[in-house]
Legacy VTK file of the C-alpha trace (Angstrom):
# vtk DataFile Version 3.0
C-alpha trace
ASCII
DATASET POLYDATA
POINTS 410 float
70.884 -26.770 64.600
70.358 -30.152 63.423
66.984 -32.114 63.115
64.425 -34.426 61.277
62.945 -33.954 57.919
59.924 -35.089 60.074
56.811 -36.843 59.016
57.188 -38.063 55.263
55.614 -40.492 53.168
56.552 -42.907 50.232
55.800 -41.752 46.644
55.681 -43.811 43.554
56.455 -43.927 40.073
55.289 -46.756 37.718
58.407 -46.196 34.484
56.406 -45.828 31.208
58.435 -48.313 29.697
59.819 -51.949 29.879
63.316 -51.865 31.897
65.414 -53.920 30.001
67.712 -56.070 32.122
71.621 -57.130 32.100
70.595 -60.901 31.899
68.347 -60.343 28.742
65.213 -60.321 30.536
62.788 -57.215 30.815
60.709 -56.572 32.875
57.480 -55.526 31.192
56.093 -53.132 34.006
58.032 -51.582 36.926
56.591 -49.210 39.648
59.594 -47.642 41.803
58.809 -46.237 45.384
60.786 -43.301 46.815
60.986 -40.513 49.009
62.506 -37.045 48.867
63.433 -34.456 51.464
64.675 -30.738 50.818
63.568 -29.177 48.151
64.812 -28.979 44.377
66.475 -25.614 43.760
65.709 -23.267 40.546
68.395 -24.496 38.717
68.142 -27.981 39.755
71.920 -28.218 40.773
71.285 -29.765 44.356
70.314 -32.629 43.738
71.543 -35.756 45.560
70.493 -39.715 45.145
71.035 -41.977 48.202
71.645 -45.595 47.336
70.651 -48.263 49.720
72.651 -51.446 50.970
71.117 -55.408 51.076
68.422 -54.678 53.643
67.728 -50.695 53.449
64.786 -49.305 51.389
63.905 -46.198 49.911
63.381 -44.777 54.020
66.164 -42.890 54.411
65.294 -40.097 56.470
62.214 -38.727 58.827
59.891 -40.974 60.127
56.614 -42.433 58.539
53.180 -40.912 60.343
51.360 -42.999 62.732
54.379 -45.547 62.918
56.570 -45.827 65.985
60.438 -46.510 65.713
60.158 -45.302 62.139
63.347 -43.080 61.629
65.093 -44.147 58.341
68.091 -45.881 58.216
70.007 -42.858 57.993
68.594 -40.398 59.342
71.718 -39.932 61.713
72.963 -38.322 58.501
70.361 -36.281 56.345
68.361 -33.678 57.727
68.294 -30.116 58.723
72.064 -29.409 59.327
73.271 -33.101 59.353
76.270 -33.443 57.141
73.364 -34.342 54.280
71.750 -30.907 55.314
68.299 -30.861 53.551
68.536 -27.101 53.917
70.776 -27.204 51.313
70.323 -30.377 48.974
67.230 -32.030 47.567
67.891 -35.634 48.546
66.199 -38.698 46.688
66.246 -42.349 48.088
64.680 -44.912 45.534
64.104 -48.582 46.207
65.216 -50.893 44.103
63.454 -53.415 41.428
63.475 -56.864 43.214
63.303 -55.521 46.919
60.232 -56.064 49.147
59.579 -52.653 49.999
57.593 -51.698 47.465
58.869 -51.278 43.837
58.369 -54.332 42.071
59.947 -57.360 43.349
58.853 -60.905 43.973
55.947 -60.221 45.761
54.163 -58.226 43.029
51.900 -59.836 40.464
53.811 -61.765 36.984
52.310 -59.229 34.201
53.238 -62.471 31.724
49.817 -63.893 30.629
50.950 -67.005 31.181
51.580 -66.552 34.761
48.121 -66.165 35.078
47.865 -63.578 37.953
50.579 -65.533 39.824
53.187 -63.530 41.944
56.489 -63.419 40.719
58.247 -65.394 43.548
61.377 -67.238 42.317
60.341 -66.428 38.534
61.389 -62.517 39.068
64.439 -61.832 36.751
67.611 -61.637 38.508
68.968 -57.867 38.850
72.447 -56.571 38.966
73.419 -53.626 40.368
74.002 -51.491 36.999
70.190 -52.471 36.818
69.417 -50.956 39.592
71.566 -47.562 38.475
69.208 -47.756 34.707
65.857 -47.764 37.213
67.431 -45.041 39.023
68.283 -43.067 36.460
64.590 -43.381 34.818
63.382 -41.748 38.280
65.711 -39.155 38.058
64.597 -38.773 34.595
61.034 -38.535 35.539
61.907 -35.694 38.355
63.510 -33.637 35.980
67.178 -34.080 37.119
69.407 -34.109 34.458
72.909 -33.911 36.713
73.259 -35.002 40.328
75.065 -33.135 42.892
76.401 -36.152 44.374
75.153 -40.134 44.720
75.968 -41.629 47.797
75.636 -44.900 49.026
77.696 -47.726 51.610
78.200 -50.759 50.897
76.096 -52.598 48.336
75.045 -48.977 47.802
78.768 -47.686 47.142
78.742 -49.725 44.459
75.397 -48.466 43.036
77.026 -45.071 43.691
79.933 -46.392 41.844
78.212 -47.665 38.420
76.562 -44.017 38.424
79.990 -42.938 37.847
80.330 -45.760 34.758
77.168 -45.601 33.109
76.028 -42.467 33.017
79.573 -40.619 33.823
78.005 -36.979 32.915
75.557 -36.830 34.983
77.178 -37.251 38.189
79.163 -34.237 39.647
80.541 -36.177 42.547
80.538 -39.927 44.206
80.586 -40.511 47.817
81.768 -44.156 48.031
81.439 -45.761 51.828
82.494 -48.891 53.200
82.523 -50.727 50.083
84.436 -52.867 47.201
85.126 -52.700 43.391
83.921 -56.906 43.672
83.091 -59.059 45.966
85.714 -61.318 47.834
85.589 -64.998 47.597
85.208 -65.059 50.960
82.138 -62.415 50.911
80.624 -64.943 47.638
80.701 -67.793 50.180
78.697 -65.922 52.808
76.423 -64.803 50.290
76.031 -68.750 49.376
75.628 -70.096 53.144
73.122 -67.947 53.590
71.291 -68.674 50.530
71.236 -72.340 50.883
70.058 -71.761 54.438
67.023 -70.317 52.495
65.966 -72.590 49.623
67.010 -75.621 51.661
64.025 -74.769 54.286
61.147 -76.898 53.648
59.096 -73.834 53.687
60.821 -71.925 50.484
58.790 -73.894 48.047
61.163 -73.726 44.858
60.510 -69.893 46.070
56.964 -70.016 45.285
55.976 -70.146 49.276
53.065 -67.353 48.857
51.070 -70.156 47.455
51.275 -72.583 50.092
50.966 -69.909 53.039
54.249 -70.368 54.827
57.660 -68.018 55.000
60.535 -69.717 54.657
61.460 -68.085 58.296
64.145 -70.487 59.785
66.098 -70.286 56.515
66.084 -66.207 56.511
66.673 -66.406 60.279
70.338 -68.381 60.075
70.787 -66.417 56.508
70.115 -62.963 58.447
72.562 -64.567 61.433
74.893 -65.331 58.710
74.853 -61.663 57.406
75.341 -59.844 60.804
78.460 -61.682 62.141
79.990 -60.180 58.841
78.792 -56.817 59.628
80.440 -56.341 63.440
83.863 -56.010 63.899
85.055 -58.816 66.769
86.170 -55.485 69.059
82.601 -54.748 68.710
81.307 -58.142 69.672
83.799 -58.549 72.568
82.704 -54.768 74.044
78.887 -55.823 74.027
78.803 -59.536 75.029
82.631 -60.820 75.480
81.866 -64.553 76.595
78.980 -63.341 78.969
76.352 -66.194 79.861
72.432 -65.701 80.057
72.683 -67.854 83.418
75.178 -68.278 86.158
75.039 -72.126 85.304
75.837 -74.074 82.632
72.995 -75.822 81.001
75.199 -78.434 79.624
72.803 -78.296 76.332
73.979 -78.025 72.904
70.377 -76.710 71.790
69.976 -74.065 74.906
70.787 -70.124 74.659
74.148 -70.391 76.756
75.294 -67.078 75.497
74.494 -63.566 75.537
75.736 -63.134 71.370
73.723 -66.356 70.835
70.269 -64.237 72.242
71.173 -61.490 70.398
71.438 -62.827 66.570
68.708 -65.277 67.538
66.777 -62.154 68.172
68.646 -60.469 64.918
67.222 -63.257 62.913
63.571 -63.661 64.295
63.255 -59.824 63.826
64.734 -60.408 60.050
62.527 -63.377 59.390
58.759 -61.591 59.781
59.470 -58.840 57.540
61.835 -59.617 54.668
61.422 -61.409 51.850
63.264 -64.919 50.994
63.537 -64.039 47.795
64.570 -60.644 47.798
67.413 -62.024 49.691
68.267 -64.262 47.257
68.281 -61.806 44.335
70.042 -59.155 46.234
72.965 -61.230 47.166
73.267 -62.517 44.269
73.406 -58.853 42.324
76.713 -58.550 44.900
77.953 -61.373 44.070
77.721 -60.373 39.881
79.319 -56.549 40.298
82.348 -56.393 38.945
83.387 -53.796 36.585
86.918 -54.418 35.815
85.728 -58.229 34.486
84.819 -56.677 30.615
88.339 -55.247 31.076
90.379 -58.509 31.602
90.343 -57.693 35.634
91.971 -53.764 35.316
89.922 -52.022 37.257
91.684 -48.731 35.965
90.532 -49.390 32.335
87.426 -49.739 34.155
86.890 -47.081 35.743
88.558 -44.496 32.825
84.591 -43.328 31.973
84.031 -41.400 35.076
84.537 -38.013 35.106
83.039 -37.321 38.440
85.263 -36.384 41.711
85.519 -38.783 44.504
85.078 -39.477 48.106
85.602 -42.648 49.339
85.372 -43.709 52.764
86.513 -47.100 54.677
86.740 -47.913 58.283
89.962 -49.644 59.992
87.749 -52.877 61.560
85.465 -53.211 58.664
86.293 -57.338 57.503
83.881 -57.396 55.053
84.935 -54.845 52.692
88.330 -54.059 53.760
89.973 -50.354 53.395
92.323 -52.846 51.406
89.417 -52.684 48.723
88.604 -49.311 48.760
92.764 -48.326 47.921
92.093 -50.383 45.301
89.105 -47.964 44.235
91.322 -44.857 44.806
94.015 -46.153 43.320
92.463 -46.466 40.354
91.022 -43.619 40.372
94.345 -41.841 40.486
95.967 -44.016 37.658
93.217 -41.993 35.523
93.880 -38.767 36.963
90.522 -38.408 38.447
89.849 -36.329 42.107
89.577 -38.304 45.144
89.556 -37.485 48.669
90.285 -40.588 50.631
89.711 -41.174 54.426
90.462 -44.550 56.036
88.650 -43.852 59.879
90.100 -45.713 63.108
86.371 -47.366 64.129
85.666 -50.433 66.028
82.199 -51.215 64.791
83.262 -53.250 61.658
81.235 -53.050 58.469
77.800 -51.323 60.393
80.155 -48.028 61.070
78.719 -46.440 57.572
75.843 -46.207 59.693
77.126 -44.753 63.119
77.345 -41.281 63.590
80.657 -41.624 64.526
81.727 -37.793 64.766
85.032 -38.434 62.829
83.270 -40.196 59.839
80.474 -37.397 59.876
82.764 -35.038 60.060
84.487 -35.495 56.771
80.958 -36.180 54.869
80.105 -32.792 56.671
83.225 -31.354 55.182
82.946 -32.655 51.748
78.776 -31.762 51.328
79.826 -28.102 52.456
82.618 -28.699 49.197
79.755 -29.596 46.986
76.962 -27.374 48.564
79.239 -24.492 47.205
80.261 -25.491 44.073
76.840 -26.082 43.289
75.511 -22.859 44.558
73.520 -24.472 47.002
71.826 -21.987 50.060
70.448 -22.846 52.948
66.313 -22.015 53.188
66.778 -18.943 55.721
69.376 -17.486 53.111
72.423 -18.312 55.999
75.994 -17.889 53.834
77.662 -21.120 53.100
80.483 -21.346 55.388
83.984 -21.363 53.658
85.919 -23.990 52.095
88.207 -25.783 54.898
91.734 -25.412 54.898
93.720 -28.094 55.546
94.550 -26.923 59.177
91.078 -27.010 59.742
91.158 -30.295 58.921
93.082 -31.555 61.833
90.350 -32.759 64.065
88.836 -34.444 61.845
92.211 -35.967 59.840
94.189 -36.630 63.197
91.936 -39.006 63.806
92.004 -40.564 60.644
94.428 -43.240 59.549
94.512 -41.354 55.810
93.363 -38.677 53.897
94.269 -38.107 50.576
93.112 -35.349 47.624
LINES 1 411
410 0 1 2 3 4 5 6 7 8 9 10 11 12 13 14 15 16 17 18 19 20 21 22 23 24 25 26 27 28 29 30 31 32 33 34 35 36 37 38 39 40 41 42 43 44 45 46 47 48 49 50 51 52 53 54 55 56 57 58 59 60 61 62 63 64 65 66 67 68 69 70 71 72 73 74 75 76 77 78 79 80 81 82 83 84 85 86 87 88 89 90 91 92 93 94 95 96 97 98 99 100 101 102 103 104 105 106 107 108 109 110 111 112 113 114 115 116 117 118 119 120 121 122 123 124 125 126 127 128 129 130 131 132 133 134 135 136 137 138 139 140 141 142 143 144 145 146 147 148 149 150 151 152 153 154 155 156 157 158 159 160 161 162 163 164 165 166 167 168 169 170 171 172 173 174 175 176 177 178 179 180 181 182 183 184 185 186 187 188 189 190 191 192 193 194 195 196 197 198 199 200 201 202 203 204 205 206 207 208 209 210 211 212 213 214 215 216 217 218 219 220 221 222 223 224 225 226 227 228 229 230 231 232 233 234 235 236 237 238 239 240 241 242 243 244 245 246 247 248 249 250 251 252 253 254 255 256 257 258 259 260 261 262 263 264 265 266 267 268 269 270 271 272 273 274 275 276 277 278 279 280 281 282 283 284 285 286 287 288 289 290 291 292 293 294 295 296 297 298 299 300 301 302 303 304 305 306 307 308 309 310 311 312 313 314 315 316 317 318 319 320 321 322 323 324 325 326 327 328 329 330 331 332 333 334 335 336 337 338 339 340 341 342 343 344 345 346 347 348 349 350 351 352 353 354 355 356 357 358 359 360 361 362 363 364 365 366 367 368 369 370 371 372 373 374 375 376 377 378 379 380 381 382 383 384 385 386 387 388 389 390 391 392 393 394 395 396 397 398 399 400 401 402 403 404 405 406 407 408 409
């Protein structure tokens, strides 16, 4: 039966040396916050790292005590029998360098001398996503993992998930790769940019150094989080849950006035947004999007890229999803085939746009289910009570699942 990790609480690990960065920079000391659920098995084969996406943290799962509304961000997914079933796999979520949710990011204290006891704001280095995967990997490191069972991650965290595969290619048994892109668009680069400039151009923002004047740059990160979410719904989606309703019978005849339902609810999206993220988190973690791009040291082939990985592959895309197209993740597969690799691909009819990687959606769950059970027994990983593993699916056990499914390819 499936349930919560329940009650859980942040850890932290402060990495005992520099973390050089892609940019040049280093930064001199970085403490990484994280939390685990399941437990580590004897040979320490189960192992699996969740990557986050723009907004997520190191929460994934369970809920944090005393807190109400708590649950992690995906905690529709890991737990006691979920398709991530904790009875079975030790699961790690890490927060990234430069986020605002505890590892150190713009808020923390410059170490430089010369900063003398300043916070970082806009002077924290910028961070790129294979970054991110070196922190990561230091963690793991520290934990005692020397393989992973599988990283997963959508989105922004797909391609974290992704890079595992490229930089360290032998540690990484298998890559679950959901709802997201070998590079950004141009189109996605020039949402990242609207809502940036919506940020630094509010007279709050300060050159980034607000903390010192006591203000939050809130109406920039409230059009910039506005910005964001239009990208992440499908229009189906919109249409279902407003359509062109009005908050008022009447017409206000106001071009500042709340006329429309969708206009209350990413006001509300934003104001929520604005009084607990940081402006400059934003900035750096839209701009590590913007940078990935693997197949650029390889004159744009994205197979030459991708030739290093050795791991077997699951990507995931979803038929309304705008922002990262299943167009983009073929282009993933694809070149994962041109090297031969293992892939399972499965392109799922959803209406909820980009946001589906985080529905349970019972057709998406069920092939994460499907594939975990895969890994769970090529790893040799056992549920706590001792229960067998279930055995591998066959193909025409696959139906339910697959006939609802645009494609699904090993």
């Amino acid at each position: 039966m499936s349930g919560s990790v329940g009650v859980v609480a942040p850890q932290s690990l402060l990495l005992g040396e520099p973390l050089p960065l892609q940019s040049g920079a280093v930064l001199r000391e970085c403490t990484l916050v994280y939390e685990t659920y399941g437990r580590l098995n004897a040979e320490r084969s189960n192992a699996v790292l969740v990557c986050h996406a723009l907004n997520a943290s190191h929460h994934v799962a369970g809920r944090h005590e005393g807190i109400e509304k708590s649950e992690g961000w995906w905690d529709n997914l890991v737990g006691p029998g979920k398709p991530l079933d904790t009875d079975r796999f030790f699961v790690v979520g890490v927060n990234n360098p430069g986020s605002c949710f505890g590892s150190t990011g713009p808020t923390h204290p410059n170490p430089d001398p010369a900063a003398n006891g300043r916070l970082y704001g806009a002077d924290f280095p910028v961070v790129t996503v294979e970054d991110w995967v070196d922190a990561q990997a230091r963690l793991l490191d520290a934990l005692g993992i020397a393989q992973l069972a599988a990283v997963i991650g959508g989105s922004l965290g797909g391609m974290q998930a992704l890079s595992w595969t490229l930089r360290y290619p032998g540690r990484v048994r298998h890559a679950v790769v959901v709802a997201s892109a070998p590079n950004l668009s141009a189109q996605n680069i020039a949402f990242n940019e609207v809502a940036r400039r919506a940020i630094v151009t509010d007279p709050d923002f300060h050159d980034g150094h607000f903390y010192e004047h006591g203000t939050l740059p809130r109406r920039g990160l409230r059009v910039a989080r506005m910005i964001g979410h239009i990208t992440y719904l499908s229009d189906d989606a919109m249409g279902s849950k407003f359509g062109r309703q009005r908050l008022a019978e009447q017409l206000a005849y106001s071009t500042q006035d709340i006329e429309f339902q969708i206009e209350s609810y990413l006001r509300h999206q934003g104001d929520k947004f604005s009084e607990y993220f940081d402006a400059n988190t934003y900035l750096l973690i839209t701009r590590a999007l913007d940078y990935f791009d693997p197949a650029r040291a390889h004159g744009g082939d994205l197979a030459c890229a991708l030739a290093p990985a050795s791991a077997k592959f699951l990507v995931v895309s979803f038929t309304t999803d705008w922002r990262f197209s299943p167009e983009r993740s073929r282009e993933i597969v694809a070149a994962l085939l041109a090297n031969r690799r293992e892939v399972s691909y499965a392109e799922i009819d959803a209406p909820h746009g980009h946001d589906a990687f985080l529905m349970d959606d019972p057709r998406y769950h069920g092939v994460l289910r499907a594939y975990f059970e895969r890994i769970a027994l090529e790893v040799g990983a056992v549920r706590r009570d001792g229960a067998p593993l279930p055995a591998p699916l066959l193909q025409e056990e696959r139906a339910p699942v697959s006939s609802a499914i645009k494609g699904f390819a090993r």
